[in-house]
C-alpha positions in Angstrom: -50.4 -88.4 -6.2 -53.9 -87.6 -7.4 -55.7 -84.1 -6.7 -58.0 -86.0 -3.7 -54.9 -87.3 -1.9 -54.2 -85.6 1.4 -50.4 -85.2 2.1 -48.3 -85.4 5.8 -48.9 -81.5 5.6 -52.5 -81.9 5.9 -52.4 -84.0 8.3 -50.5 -82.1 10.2 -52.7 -79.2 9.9 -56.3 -80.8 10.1 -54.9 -82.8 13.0 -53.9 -82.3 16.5 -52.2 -84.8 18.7 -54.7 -85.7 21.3 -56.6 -87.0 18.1 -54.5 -89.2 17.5 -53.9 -90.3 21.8 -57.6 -90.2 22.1 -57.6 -92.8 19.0 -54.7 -95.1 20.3 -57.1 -95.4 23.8 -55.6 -92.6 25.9 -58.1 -90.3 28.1 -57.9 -86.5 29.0 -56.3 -87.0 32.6 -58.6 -84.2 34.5 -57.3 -84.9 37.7 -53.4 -83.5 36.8 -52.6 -80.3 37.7 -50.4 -79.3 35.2 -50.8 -76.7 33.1 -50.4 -79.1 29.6 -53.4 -81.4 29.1 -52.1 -85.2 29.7 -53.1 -87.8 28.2 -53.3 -91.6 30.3 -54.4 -94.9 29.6 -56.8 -97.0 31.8 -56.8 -100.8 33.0 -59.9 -103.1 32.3 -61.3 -101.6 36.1 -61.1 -97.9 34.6 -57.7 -97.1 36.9 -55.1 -95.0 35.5 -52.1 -97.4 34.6 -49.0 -96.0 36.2 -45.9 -94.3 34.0 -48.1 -94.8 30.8 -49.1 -91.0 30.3 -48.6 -88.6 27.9 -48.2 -84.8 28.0 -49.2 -82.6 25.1 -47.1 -79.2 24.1 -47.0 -77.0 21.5 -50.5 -76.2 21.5 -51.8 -79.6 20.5 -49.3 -80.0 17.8 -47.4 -82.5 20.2 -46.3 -85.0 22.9 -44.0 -86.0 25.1 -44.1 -89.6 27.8 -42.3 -89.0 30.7 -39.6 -89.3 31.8 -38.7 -89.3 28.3 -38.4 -86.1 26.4 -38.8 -86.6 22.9 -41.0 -85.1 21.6 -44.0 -86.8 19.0 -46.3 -85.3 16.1 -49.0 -86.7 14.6 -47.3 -88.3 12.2 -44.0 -89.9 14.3 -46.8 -91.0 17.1 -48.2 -93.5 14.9 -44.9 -94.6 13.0 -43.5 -95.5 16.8 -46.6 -97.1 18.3 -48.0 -99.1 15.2 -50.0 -101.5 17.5 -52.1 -99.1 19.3 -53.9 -98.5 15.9 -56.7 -101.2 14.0 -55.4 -100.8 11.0 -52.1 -102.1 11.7 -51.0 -105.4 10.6 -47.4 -107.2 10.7 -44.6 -106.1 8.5 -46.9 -103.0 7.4 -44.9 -100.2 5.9 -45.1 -97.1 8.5 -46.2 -94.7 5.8 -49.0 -96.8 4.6 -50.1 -97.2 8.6 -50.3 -93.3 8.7 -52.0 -92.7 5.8 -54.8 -95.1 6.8 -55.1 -94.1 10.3 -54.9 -90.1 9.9 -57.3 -90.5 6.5 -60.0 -92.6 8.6 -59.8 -89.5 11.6 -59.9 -87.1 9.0 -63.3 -89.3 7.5 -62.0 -89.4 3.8 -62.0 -92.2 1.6 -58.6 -94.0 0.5 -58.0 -96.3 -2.3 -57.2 -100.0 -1.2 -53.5 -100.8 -3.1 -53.8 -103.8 -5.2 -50.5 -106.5 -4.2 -47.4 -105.5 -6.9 -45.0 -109.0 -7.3 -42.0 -108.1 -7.8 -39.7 -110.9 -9.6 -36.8 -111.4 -7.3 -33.5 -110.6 -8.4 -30.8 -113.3 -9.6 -28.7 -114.3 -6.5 -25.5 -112.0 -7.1 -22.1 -114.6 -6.0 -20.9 -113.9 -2.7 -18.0 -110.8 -2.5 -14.9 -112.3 -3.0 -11.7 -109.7 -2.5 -9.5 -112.2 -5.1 -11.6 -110.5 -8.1 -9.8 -107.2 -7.2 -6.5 -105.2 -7.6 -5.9 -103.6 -5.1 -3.5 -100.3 -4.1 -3.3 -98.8 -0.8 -2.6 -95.6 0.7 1.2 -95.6 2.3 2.2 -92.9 4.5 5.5 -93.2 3.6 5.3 -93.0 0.4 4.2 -90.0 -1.3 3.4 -91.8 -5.1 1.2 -94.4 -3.6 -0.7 -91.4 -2.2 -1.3 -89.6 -5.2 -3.9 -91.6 -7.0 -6.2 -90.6 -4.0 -6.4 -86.9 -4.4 -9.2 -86.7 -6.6 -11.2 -89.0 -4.2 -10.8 -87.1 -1.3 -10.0 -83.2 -2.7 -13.3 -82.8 -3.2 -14.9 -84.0 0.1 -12.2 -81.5 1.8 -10.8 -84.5 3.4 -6.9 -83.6 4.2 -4.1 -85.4 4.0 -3.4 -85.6 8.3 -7.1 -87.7 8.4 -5.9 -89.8 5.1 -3.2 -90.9 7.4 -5.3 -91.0 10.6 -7.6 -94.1 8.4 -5.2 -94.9 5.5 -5.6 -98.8 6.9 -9.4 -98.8 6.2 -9.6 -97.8 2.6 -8.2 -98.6 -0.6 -8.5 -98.2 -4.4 -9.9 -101.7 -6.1 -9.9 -102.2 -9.7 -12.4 -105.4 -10.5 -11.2 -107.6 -13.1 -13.5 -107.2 -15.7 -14.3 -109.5 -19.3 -13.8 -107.1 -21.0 -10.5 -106.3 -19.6 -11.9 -102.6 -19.1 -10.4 -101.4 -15.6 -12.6 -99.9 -13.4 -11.4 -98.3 -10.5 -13.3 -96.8 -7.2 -12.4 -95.4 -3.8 -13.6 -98.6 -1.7 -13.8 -98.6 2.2 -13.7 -102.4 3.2 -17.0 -104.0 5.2 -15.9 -106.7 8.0 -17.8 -108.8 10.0 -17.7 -107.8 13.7 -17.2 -110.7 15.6 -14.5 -111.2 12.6 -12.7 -107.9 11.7 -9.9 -110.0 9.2 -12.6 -110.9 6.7 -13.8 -108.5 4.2 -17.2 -109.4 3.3 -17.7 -106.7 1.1 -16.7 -102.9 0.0 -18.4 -99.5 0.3 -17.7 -97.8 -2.9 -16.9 -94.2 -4.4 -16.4 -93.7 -7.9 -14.1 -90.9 -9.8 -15.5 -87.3 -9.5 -16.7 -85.8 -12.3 -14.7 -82.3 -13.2 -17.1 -80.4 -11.8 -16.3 -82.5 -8.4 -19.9 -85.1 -8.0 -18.9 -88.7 -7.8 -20.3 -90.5 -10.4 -21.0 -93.4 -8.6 -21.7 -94.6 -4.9 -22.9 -97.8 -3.7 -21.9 -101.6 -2.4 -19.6 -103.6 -4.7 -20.9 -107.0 -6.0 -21.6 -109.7 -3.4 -21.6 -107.2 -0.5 -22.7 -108.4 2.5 -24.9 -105.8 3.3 -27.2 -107.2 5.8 -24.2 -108.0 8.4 -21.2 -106.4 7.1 -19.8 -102.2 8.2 -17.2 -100.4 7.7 -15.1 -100.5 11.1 -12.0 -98.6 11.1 -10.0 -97.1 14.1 -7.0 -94.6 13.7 -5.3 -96.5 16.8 -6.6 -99.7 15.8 -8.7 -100.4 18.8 -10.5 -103.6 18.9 -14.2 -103.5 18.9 -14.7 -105.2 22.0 -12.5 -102.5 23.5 -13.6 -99.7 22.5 -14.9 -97.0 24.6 -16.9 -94.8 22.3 -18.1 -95.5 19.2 -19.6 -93.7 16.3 -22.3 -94.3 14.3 -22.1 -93.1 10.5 -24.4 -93.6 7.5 -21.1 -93.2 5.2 -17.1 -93.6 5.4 -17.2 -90.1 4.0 -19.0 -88.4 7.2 -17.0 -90.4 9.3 -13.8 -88.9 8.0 -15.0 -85.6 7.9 -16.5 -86.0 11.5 -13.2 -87.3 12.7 -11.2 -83.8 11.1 -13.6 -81.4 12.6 -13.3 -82.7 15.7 -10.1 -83.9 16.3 -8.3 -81.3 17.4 -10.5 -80.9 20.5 -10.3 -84.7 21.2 -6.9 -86.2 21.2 -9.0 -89.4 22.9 -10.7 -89.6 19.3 -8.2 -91.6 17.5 -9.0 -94.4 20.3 -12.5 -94.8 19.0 -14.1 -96.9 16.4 -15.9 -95.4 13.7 -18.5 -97.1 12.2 -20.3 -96.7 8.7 -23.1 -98.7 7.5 -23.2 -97.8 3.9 -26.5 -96.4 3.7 -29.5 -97.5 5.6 -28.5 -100.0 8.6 -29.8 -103.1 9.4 -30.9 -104.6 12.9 -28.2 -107.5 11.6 -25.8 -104.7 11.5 -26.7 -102.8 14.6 -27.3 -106.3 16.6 -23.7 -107.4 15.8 -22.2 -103.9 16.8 -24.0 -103.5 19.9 -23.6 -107.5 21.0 -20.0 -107.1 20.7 -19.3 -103.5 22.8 -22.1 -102.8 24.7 -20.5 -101.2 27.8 -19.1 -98.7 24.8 -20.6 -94.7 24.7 -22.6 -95.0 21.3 -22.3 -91.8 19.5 -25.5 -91.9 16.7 -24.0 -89.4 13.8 -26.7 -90.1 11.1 -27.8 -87.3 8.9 -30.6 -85.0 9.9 -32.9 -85.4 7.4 -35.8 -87.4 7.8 -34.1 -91.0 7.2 -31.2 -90.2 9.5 -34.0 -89.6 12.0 -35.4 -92.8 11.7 -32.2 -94.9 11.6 -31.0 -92.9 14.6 -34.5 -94.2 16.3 -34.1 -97.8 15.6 -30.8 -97.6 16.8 -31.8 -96.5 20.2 -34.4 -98.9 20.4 -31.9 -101.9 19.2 -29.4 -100.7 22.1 -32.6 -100.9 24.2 -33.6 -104.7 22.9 -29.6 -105.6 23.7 -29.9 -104.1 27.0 -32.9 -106.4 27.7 -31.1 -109.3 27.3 -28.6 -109.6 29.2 -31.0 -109.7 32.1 -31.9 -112.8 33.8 -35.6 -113.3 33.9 -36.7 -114.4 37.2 -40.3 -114.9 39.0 -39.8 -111.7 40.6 -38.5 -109.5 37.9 -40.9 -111.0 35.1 -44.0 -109.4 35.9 -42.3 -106.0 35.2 -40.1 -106.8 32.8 -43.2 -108.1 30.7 -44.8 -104.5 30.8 -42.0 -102.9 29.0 -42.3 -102.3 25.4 -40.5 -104.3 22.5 -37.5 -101.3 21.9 -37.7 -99.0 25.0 -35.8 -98.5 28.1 -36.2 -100.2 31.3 -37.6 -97.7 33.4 -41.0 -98.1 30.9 -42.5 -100.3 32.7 -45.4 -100.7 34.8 -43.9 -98.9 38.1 -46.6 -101.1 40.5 -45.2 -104.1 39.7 -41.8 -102.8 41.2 -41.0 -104.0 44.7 -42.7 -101.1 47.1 -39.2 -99.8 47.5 -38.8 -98.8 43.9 -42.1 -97.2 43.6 -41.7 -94.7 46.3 -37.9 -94.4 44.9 -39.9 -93.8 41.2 -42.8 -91.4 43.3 -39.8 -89.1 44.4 -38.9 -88.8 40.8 -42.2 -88.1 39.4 -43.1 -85.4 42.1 -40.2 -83.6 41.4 -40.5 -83.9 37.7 -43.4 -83.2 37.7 -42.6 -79.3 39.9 -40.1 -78.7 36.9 -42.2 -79.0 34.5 -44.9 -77.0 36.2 -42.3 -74.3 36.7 -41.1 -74.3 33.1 -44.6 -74.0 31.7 -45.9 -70.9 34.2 -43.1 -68.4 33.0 -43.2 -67.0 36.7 -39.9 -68.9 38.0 -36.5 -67.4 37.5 -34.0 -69.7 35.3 -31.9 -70.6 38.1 -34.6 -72.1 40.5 -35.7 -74.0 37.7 -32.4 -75.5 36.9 -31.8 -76.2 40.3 -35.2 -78.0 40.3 -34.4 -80.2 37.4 -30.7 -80.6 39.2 -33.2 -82.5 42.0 -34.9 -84.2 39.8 -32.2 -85.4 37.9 -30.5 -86.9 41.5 -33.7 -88.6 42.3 -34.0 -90.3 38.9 -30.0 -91.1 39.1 -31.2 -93.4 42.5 -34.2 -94.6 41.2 -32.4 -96.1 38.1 -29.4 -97.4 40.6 -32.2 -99.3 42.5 -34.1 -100.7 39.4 -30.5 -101.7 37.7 -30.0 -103.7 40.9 -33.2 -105.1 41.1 -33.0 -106.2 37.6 -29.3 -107.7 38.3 -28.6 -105.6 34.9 -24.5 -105.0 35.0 -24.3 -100.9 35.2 -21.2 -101.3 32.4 -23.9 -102.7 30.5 -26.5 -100.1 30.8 -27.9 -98.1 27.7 -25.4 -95.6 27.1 -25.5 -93.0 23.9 -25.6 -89.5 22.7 -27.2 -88.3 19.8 -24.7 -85.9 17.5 -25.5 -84.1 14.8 -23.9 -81.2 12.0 -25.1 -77.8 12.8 -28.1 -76.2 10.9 -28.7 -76.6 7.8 -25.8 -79.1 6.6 -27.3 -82.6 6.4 -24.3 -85.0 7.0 -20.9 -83.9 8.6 -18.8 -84.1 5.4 -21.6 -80.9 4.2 -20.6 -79.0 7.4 -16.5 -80.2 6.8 -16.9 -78.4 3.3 -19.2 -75.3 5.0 -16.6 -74.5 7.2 -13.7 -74.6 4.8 -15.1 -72.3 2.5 -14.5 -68.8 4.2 -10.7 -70.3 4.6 -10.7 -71.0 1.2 -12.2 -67.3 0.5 -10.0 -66.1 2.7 -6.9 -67.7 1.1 -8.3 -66.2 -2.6 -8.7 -62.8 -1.2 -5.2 -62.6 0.1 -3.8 -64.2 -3.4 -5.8 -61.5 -5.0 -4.3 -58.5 -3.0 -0.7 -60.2 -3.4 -1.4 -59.8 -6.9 -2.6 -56.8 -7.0 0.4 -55.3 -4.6 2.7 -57.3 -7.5 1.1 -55.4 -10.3 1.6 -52.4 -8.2 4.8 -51.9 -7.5 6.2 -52.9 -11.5 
């Protein structure tokens, strides 16, 4: 990066949040009472369009659109609402779109990118399972088992959750010409509307003495686009599954699954899902098409990738939602309003039938009061959760009416929780390896004094 290059820091710094609102054609909302400025957008006769406003927190450092809660800076704003800004155009990457729309507000000169081509790779030949030898894990048989320690020892994956998925991996050794065998930990990739083909593997190589895998990656052929790793300890079928959980690796899902299995005896029913590294919308489309009415549980990492993937997730549930609505006369109107990738309650409230806007008025009022008695610091805890209780009922009946209105099956409705490893572990196989090590200290500690007693008493 050359020395006149402004960073994400300093654009974070040099700019606040209504910036970037007043940019994307938002206007200071004077007329709101609340104690946080809000931000609204106005129609071509200078009203205020209903449910599109946006309330700004943390002393102009972000933003929030109700009823929603999440929370936007600077930076995330313009990475989720690239069309609001001029210099967006179709198939732009995000970070280029931020760094031309925060340098322009910040009035400093950027250098246009001249067009790299990029020679496309050779076609690879489609994955073919034939091309391996393969040995699996068999609980009851203690040899097979052996040639897997290495691969899991050092993750802290035990032997109880080797047996929970020993169906969904194996080791595969690719026949080579040069006759060289080459062997990884591989976690077969199916189809889901076909979970007897393997279309691919998501692969671990040997650990290194010092316990870092050597390699990790997709073998040869992979379909990556469409294919995941889909494993269930009681082999429940996709379509049937209740809850499912979303993983960027096979690794973290194991590790997920032996943290927090002995508080859940239900979680051998679910389906865990890995998508080998950054997921598709082919991957998340198939998923989501073929168990919708299933709790999704998004367990991506916490840095700033996991972030994203977890985002387009949500918004892919959203899209899948959408259509399995039948577009009428009546509903179209609305469901026009609401945003490519967000819920349905984002639309334009007025064009609701009269009953739903007073159902959705009830709502605001109320959430509105909560949030006016979080921000003045006068209200006592209790009264304020017991005003968000009453919010929370009248949003309940609002979204009952809008799901019927909409004819939208409630089993189909958007349904998900967002999980993640406590501070600071990144992934859930970090905090499976956190948490072992005072056991493991522990254990040492007591060896030691055994020893020491041993030495003692000679």
């Amino acid at each position: 990066m050359g020395a006149g290059e402004l960073t994400y820091d300093d654009f974070l710094s040099r700019l606040s949040i209504q910036d970037v609102l007043i940019d994307a054609g938002y206007r200071l909302n004077k007329r709101d009472g609340l104690r946080y400025p809000s931000y609204v957008r106005l129609d071509s006769d200078g009203r205020r369009v209903r449910g599109d406003k946006f309330i700004v927190t943390q002393n102009g450092q972000c933003c929030f659109q109700p009823p929603h809660q999440k929370l936007y800076n600077v930076i995330s704003f313009i990475k989720a609402h690239p069309q609001m800004f001029a210099e967006y155009r179709a198939g732009m990457q995000p970070d280029r779109l931020v760094n031309l729309v925060c340098n322009r507000l910040l009035h400093h000169p950027i250098e246009q990118r001249e067009t790299k081509i990029v020679q496309p790779r050779p076609e690879a030949k489609p994955f073919d399972i034939e091309n391996y030898d393969i040995h699996r894990f068999n609980p009851q048989d203690r040899d097979s088992q052996k040639r897997f320690y290495a691969y899991f020892k050092n993750r802290g994956i035990d032997l109880y959750t080797q047996y929970a998925f020993h169906r969904h991996f194996c080791l595969a050794t690719r026949h080579r010409e040069d006759r060289l065998p080459y062997t990884n930990l591989a976690f077969p990739m199916t189809l889901p509307k076909d979970a007897e083909k393997v279309v691919g593997f998501e692969e671990r190589g040997h650990p290194r003495l010092d316990g870092v895998s050597t390699y990790k990656g997709k073998a040869e052929g992979s379909n990556s686009s469409e294919g995941l790793w889909i494993a269930s300890p009681a082999r429940t079928p996709l379509a049937e599954a209740r809850h499912i959980y979303w993983f960027e690796s096979a690794y973290d899902a194991m590790a997920y699954y032996q943290l927090h299995q002995a508080q859940n005896k239900d979680l051998r029913k679910a389906v865990f899902i890995s998508t080998g590294g950054s997921p598709t919308k082919a991957q998340m489309r198939g998923v989501l098409s073929a168990a919708l009415p299933a709790r999704q549980h998004i367990c991506f990492d916490t840095d700033l990738a996991g972030l994203e993937f977890a985002k387009n997730l949500q918004e892919e549930l959203y899209r899948t939602v959408h259509s399995t609505l039948e577009v009428t006369p009546e509903r179209k109107a609305y469901l026009d309003t609401v945003p490519d990738g967000a819920d349905l309650d984002c639309g334009e409230v007025y064009l609701l039938p009269e009953s739903l806007q007073k159902s959705y008025g009830r709502y605001e009022a109320e959430w509105e009061e909560a949030m006016s008695m979080r921000s003045s610091g006068l209200c006592h805890p209790d009264d304020i959760q017991a005003q968000v209780d009453k919010m929370s009922k009248f949003y309940k009946e609002f979204r009952e009416e809008l799901r019927e209105f909409l004819g939208l099956d409630p089993k189909n409705d958007a349904s998900f929780v967002r999980e993640q490893p406590d501070y600071p572990c990144k992934d859930w196989n970090e905090q499976l390896l956190a948490e072992m090590k005072p056991q493991e200290s522990a254990y040492e500690a007591e060896e030691v004094e055994q020893e020491q007693q041993t030495r003692f008493h000679r």
